[in-house]
C-alpha positions as CSV (number, residue, x, y, z in Angstrom):
1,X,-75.7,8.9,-197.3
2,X,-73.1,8.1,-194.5
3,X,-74.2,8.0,-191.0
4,X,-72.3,10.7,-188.6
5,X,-69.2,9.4,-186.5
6,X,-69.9,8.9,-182.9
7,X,-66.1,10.3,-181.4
8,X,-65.0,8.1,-178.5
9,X,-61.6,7.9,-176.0
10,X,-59.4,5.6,-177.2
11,X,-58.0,4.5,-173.4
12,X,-60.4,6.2,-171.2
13,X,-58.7,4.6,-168.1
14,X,-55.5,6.1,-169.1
15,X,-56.4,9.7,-169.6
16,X,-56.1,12.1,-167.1
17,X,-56.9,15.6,-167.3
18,X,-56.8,19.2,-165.3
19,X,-57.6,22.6,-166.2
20,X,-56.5,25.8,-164.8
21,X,-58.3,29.0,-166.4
22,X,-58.8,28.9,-170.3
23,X,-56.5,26.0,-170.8
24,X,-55.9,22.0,-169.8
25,X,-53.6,19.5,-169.7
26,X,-54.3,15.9,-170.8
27,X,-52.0,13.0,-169.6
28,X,-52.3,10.2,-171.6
29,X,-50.9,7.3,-169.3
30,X,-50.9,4.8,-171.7
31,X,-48.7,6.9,-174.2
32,X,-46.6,9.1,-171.9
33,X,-47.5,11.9,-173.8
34,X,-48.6,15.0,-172.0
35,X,-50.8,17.5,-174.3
36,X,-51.5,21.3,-173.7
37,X,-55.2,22.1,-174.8
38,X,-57.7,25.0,-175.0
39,X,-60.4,25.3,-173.0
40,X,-62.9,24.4,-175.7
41,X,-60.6,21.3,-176.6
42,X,-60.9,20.4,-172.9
43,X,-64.5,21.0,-172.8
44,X,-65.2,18.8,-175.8
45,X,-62.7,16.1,-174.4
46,X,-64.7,15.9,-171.3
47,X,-67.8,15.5,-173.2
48,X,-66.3,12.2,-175.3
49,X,-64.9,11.2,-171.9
50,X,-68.8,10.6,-170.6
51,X,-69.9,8.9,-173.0
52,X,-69.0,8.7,-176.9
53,X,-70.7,11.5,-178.8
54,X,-71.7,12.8,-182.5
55,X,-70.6,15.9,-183.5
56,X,-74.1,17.5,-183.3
57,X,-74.3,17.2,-179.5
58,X,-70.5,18.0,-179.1
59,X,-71.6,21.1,-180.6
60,X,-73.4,22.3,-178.2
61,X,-70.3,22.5,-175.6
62,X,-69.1,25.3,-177.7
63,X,-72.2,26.7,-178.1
64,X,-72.4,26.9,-174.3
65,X,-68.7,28.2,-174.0
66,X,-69.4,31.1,-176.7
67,X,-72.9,31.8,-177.0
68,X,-72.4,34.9,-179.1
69,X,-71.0,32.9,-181.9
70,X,-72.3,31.7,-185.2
71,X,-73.2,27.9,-185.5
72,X,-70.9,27.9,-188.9
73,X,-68.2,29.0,-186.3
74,X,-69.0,26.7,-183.4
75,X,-68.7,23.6,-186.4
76,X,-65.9,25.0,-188.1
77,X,-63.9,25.4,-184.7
78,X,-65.7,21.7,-183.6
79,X,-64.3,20.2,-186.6
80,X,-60.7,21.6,-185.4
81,X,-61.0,20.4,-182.5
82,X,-62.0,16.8,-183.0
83,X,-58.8,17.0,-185.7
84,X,-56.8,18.3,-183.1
85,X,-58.0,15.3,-180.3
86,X,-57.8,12.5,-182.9
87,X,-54.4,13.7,-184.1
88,X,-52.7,13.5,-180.8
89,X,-54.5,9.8,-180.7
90,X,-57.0,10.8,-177.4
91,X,-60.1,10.4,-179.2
92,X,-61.0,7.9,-182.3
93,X,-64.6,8.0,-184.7
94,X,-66.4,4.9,-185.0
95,X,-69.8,4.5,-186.9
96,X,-72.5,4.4,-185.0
């Protein structure tokens, strides 16, 4: 059985972040690239940014943001999210 990723920042020094309402913007300094996120992306982003987290805690950010939701819905949207962040190169997995 394969141990969960723990999801860190890939340049933690380089990202900057502010959010206005239900949505965030992410500068990545190192890239250049400036990125438009959700809320919940933001949320989850600011989690990693503390200190590098497995998806079972990171769940619980949703959890907190939508409480009336199902835990197959918090994971399913989780697991967009962390696809999302990884595919715009803010966040990495690494085994624990």
């Amino acid at each position: 059985m394969s141990k969960p990723m723990i999801w860190h920042i890939i340049s933690p020094l380089s990202l900057h972040m502010r959010v206005w309402g239900n949505e965030a913007v992410a500068y990545d300094a190192l890239s250049g690239n400036t990125h438009l996120l959700s809320l919940a992306a933001a949320q989850v982003l600011a989690k990693i940014r503390e200190a590098p987290a497995h998806a079972a805690s990171l769940a619980q950010v949703l959890t907190d943001l939508a409480p009336g939701e199902s835990i197959d819905e918090s994971h399913a949207k989780l697991e967009a999210i962390l696809a999302e962040l990884a595919g715009i190169f803010l966040i990495t997995p690494a085994a624990p």
